[in-house]
Every structure is written in structure tokens, then in C-alpha cells.
N, C-alpha and C positions, 0 to 999 in steps of 0.2 A: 137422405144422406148418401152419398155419393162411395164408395168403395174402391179402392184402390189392390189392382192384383201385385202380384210380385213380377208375372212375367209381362213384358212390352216388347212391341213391336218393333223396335230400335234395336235391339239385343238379339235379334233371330239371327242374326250373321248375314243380315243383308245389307252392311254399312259400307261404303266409297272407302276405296281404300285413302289415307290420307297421306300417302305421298305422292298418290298421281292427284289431287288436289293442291298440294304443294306443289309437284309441277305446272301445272297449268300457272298457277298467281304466279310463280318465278318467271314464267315463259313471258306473260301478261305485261307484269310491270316489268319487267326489263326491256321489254320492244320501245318504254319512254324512260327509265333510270338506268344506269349502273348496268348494263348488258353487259358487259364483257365479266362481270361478277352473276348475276340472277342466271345469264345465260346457258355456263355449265351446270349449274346447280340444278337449275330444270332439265336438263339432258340427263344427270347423275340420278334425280328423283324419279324421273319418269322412267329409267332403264332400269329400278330397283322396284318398281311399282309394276313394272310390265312383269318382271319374271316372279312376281306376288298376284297377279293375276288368277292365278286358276283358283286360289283363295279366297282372296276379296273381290269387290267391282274395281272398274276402274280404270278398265286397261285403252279405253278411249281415249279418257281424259290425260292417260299416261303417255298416251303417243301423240296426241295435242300437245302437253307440254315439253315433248322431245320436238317436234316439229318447231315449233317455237322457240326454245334453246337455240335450235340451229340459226333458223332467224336473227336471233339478237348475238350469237355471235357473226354471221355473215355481218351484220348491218353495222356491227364495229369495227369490223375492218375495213367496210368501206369508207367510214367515216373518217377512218386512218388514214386510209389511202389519201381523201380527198383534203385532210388536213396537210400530209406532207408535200402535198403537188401543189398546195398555196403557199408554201414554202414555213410549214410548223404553225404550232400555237404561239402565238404573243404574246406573256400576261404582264407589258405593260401597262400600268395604272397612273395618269397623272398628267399635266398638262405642261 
């Protein structure tokens, strides 16, 4: 029969912090959904992950998902740009 301690290796205080996880998925799916939403959100997570840093891990993944923030917001404005120089969106529907 098999024994079960109290203490685990998960609990020693060497867990990822989980808002530079958060940022990274933000940074991630927003470079193809919703960036101009995901985008600061992963810049905001990962600047509050970075100065949680000396704490938890993390602080990679924290500045991947600001690097990446940055990204998805550039990459909406360029799509801006490129939407208003075709002269706007159209959403007509119908024949």
C-alpha cells in the first residue's frame, strides 16, 4: 500500500507565477482574436508579474507576454491603418 505524505513538491514555492502565464496566453491568442482587447491585458499582466518576480518564476514568460502585448497592439493598428486607406469597413449584407 502506497503512503501519501503531507508535503509535495508542487508546494515548495517553486510554482510559475500565474499572471506571467496569463500573459503569455493573452499575448498568444490575441496575435489571431480580439488584440486590441488580449493585447493590453498581456502588457498589464506581465508588468505586474514582472515586478512579482523576485517572488515567484516567471519573469520570462512575463516579458514574452509584454513583448507580445506590444505586438497585438502594433498589429491592430496596422490593420487600421490598412482598413482606413481602403476607404473603411463595409458591413453591407445582401444582394
Amino acid at each position: 500500500m502506497s503512503s501519501y505524505s503531507n508535503s509535495s513538491t508542487a508546494s515548495s514555492g517553486s510554482r510559475t507565477n500565474g499572471l506571467a502565464i496569463a500573459s503569455l496566453c493573452c499575448g498568444i491568442v490575441g496575435l489571431f482574436l480580439l488584440n486590441i482587447v488580449l493585447g493590453p491585458l498581456a502588457i498589464v499582466f506581465g508588468a505586474v508579474a514582472r515586478r512579482q518576480a523576485a517572488v515567484r518564476n516567471g519573469a520570462g514568460m512575463a516579458k514574452a507576454g509584454i513583448v507580445l502585448g506590444v505586438v497585438d497592439v502594433v498589429l491592430w493598428l496596422v490593420l487600421l491603418a490598412v482598413a482606413a486607406s481602403n476607404g473603411g469597413f463595409s458591413w453591407y449584407v445582401g444582394g
